[in-house]
C-alpha distance (Angstrom), angle and dihedral (degrees) to the residues before:
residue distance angle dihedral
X1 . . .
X2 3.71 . .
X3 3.95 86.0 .
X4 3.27 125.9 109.4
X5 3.91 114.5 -73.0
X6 3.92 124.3 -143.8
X7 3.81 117.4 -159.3
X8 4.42 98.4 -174.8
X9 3.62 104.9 -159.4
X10 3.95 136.1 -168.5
X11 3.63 96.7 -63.2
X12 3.78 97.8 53.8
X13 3.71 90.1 -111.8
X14 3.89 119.4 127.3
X15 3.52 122.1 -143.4
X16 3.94 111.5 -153.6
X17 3.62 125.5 -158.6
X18 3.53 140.1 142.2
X19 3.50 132.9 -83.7
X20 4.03 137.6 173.9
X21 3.98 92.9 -167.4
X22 3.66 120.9 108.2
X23 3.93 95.5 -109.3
X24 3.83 92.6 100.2
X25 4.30 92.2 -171.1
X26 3.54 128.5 9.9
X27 3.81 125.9 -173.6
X28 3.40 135.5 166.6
X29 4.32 128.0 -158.7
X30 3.74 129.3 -148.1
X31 3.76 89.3 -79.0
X32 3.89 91.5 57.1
X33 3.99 89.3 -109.0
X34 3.83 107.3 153.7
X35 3.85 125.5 -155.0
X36 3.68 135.8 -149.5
X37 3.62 114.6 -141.4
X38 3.70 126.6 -161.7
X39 3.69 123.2 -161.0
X40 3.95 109.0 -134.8
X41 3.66 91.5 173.9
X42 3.39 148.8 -26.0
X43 3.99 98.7 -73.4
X44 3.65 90.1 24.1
X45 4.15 140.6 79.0
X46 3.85 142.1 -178.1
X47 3.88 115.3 -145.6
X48 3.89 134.8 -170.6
X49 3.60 137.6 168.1
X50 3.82 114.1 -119.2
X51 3.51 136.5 -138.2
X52 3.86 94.9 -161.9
X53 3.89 141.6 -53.1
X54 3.37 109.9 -92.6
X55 4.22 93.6 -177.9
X56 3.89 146.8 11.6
X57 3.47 132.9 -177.4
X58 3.74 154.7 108.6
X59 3.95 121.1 -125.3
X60 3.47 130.9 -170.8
X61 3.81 96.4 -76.6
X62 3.97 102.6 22.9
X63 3.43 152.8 12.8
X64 4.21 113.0 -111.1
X65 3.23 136.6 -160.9
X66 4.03 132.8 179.1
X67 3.83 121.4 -161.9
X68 3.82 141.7 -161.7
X69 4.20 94.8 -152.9
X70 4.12 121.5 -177.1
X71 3.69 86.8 -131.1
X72 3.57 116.1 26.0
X73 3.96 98.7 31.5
X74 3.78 112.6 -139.9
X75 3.26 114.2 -4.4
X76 3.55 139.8 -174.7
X77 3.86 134.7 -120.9
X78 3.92 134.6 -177.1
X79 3.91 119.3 176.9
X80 3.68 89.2 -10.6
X81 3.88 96.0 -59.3
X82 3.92 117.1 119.8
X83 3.82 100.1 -121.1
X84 4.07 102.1 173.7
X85 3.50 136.7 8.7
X86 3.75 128.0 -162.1
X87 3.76 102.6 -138.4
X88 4.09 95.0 44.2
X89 3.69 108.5 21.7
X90 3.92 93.8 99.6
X91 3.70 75.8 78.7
X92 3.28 101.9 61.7
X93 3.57 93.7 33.8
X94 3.75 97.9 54.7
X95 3.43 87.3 39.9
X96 4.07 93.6 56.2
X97 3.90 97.4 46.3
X98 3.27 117.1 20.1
X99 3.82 111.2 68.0
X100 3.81 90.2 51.1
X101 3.72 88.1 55.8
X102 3.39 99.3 47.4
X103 3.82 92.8 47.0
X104 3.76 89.9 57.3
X105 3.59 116.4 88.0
X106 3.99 96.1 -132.8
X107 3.79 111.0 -14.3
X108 4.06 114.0 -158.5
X109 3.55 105.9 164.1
X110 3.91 135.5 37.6
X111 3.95 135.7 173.0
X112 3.65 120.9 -168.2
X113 3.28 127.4 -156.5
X114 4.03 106.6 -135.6
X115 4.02 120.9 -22.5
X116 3.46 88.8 140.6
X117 3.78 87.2 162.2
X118 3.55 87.6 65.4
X119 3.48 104.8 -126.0
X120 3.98 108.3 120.2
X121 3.95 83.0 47.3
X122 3.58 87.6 60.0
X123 3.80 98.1 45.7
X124 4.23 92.9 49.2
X125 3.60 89.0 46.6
X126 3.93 91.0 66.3
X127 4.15 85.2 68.2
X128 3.40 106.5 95.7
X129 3.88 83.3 -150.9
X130 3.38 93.9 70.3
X131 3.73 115.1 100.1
X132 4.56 98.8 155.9
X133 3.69 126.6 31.3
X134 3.68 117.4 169.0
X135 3.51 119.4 -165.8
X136 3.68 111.7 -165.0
X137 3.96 118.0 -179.0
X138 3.77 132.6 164.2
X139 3.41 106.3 -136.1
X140 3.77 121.9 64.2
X141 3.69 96.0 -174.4
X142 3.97 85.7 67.8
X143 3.56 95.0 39.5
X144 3.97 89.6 56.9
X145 3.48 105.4 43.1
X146 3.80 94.0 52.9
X147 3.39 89.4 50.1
X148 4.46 85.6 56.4
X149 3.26 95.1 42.0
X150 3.98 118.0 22.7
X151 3.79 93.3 60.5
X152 3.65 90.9 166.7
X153 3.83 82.8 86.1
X154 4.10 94.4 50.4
X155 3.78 94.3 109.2
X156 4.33 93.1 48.9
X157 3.53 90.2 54.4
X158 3.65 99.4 45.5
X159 3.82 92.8 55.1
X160 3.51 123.5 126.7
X161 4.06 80.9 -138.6
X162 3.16 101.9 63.1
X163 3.47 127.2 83.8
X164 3.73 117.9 -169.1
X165 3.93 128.5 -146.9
X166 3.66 135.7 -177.3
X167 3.27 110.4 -160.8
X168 4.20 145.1 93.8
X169 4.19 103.8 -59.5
X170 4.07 87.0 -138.0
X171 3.96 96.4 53.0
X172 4.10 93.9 43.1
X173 3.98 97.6 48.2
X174 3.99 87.4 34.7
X175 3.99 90.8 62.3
X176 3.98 102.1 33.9
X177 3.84 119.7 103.6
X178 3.38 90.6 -157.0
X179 4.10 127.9 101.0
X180 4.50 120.3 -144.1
X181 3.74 117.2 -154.4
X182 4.03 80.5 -139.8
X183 3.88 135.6 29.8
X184 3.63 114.2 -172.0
X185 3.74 126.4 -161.7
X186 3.71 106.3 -148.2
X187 4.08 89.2 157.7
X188 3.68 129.5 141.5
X189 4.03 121.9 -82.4
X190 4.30 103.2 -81.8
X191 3.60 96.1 -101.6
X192 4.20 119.8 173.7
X193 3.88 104.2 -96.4
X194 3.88 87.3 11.8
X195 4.05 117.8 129.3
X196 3.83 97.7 -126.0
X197 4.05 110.3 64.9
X198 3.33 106.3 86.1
X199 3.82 87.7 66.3
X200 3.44 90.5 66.7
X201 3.55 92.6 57.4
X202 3.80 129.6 111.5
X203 3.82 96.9 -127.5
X204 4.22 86.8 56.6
X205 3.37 97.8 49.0
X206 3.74 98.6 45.5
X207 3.81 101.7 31.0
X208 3.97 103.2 34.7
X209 3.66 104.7 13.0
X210 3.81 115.9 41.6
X211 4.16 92.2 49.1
X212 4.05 85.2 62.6
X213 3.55 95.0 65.3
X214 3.90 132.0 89.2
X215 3.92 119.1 -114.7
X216 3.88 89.5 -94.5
X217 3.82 89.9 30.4
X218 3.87 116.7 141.6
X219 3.70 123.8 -141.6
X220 4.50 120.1 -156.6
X221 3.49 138.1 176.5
X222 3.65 143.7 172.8
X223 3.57 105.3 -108.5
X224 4.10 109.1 -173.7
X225 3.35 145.9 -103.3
X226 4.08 106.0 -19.2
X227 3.71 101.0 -173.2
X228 4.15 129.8 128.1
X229 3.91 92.3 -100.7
X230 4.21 90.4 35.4
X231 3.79 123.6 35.4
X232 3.71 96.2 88.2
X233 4.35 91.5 57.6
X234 4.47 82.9 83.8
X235 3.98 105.4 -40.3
X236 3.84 98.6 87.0
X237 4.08 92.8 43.1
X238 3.94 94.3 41.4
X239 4.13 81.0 51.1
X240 3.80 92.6 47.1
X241 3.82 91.0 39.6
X242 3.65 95.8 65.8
X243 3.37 95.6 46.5
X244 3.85 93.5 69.7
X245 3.82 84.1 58.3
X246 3.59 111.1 35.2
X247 4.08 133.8 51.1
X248 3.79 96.0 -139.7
X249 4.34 122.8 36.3
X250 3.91 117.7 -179.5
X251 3.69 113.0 -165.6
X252 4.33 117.8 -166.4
X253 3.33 131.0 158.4
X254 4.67 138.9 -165.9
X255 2.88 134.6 -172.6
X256 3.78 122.0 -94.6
X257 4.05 112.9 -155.3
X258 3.75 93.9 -164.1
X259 3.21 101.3 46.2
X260 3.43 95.4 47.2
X261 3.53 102.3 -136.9
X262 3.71 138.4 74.5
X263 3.80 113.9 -91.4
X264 3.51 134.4 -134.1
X265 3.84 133.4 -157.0
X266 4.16 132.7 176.1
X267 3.35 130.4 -155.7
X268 3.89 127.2 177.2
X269 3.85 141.0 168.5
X270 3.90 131.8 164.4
X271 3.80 91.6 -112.2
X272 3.78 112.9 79.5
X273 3.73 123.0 -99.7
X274 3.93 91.4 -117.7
X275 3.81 110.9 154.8
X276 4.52 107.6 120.5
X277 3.79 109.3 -117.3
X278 3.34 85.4 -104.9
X279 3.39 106.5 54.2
X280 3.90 89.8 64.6
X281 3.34 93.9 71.4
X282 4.15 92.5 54.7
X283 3.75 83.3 47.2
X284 3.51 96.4 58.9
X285 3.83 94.0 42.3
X286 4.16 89.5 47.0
X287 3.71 95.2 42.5
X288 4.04 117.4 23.4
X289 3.99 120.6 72.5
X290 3.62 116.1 -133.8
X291 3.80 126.2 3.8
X292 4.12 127.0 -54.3
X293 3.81 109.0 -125.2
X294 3.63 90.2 -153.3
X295 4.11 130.0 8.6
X296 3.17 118.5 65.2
X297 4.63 129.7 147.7
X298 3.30 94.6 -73.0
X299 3.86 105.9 32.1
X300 4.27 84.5 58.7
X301 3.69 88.8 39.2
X302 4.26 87.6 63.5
X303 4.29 88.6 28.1
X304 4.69 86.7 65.1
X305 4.04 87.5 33.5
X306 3.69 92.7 91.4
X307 3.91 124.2 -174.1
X308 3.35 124.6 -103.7
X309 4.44 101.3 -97.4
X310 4.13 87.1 45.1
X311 4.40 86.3 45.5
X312 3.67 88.4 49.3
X313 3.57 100.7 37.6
X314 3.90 93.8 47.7
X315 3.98 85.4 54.2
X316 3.85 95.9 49.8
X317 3.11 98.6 41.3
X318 3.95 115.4 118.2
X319 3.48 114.2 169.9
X320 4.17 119.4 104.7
X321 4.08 111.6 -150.3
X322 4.27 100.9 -117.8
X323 3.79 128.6 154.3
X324 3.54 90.7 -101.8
X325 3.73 104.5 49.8
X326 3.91 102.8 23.5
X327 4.09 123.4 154.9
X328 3.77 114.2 -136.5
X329 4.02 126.0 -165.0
X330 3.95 120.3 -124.3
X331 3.75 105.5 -57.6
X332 3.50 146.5 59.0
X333 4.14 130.3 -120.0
X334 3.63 122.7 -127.5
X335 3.78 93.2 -94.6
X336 3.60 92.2 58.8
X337 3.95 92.7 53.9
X338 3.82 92.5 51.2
X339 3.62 98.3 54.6
């Protein structure tokens, strides 16, 4: 994404030109099969074959991009990151909301931050608990194309419980009166110039988030890639970061196929995370409609059982996520690019 894009054709001879549209790489076989290609890092790239490309563009905030994959199905991409992909993001998603619910003894009310695709909407709105979810992104341009295209998500956004907002996360929590038993952060990976990082900051979560939720309330984000090579790029300091704020911090972790990493998420609350192992599974059977593709006891049991380096790391680690000294993943946002 405004890198230079190769498009290899027949004769095995790239062409290289520039490019400001979110398809980072482009190439195309003999058979007149194009790729995607996702730059992890410097020495190091993700590569599918594509079906088409359903959407370009670059908003106000970010640069978007909507794909029809072989593999993943559509998929979703924001400043060149793969943020959701059809075939695997139940993970993810189940991953994101449902452990906080579950944990809560009788969660009415949730705001999340982002999940424009509509997604973790979708996933709380199978507790029968749930009576308010407000979904408040920024960008509108997201926010509407998922709605055309990922119509998985059709039934979330038609609810009468829902109650959409576009607008900055920090500015909409910072100026309702009103208190959620759970705030999600479904946001975008903290790249530099990105619109997301200052929600992973200490002075958010203890100034403007934390006084929104209820005494038992429960507070979860998406925390970044989690893997050996990756989970000190933002994981560790998100971790360590809420633990200057909050009494209780539960780190766990999946693995993500199409994002090619394992992925890490926090969640945290100053009531203890009490419910028995096997009392999740009677919550979800009690509480959620339908069945969970994914999370079950057991399968969050091994997700907060966290290998040794990741253990160790997450108890070393020092660093607390600020404005001034923040860690970003691979990338860069659309502000960074223009400057």
């Amino acid at each position: 994404m405004g890198e230079a894009v190769e498009i290899m054709f027949g004769n095995g001879f790239p062409e290289i030109h520039k490019d400001t549209s979110p398809i980072q790489t482009l190439h195309s076989n003999q058979q007149d099969c194009h790729w995607y290609e996702e730059t992890i890092d410097d020495d190091l790239k993700w590569s599918f074959a594509l079906n088409s490309v359903l959407h370009t563009g670059t908003s106000e905030y970010q640069e978007i991009a909507l794909l029809d994959t072989k593999h993943f199905g559509k998929v979703l991409v924001i400043d060149g990151k793969m943020q959701s992909a059809e075939r695997d993001e139940f993970i993810y998603h189940e991953c994101l909301i449902h452990p906080a619910l579950l944990f809560h003894p009788n969660p009415k009310t949730v705001f999340i931050m982002g999940g424009g695709e509509g997604s973790a909407a979708r996933e709380i709105l199978k507790h029968k608990t749930i009576e308010k979810v407000v979904m408040c992104d920024i960008d509108q341009e997201v926010v509407d194309f998922c709605r055309r295209f990922l119509t998985v998500n059709s039934e979330a956004f038609c609810s009468n419980k829902l109650e959409l907002v576009i607008k900055d996360a920090k500015a909409e929590l910072e100026k309702r009166e009103e208190k959620f038993d759970i705030i999600v952060g479904d946001l975008a990976d903290p790249v530099e110039g990105g619109p997301c990082y200052q929600l992973y900051t200490k002075s958010f979560y203890q100034n403007i988030l934390k006084p929104k939720l209820t005494p038992n309330g429960i507070f979860v984000t998406q925390a970044g890639p989690a893997g050996i090579f990756t989970h000190k790029e933002v994981f560790t300091s998100i971790y360590n970061t809420m633990k200057q704020v909050f009494n209780h911090v539960k780190a766990y972790t999946a693995h993500v196929p199409s994002f090619a990493d394992t992925w890490g998420w926090v969640m945290a609350s100053d009531q203890e995370f009490e419910v028995g192992w096997n009392e999740i599974d009677q919550r979800i059977e009690d509480r959620v409609k339908g069945e969970l593709m994914y999370l079950n006891a057991p399968s969050f049991l091994s997700a907060a059982t966290l290998n040794k380096t990741i253990s160790l790391a997450l108890e070393k680690e020092t660093e607390v996520y600020s404005e001034e000294n923040a860690r970003f993943i691979h990338g860069h946002g659309v502000a960074y690019r223009h400057t």
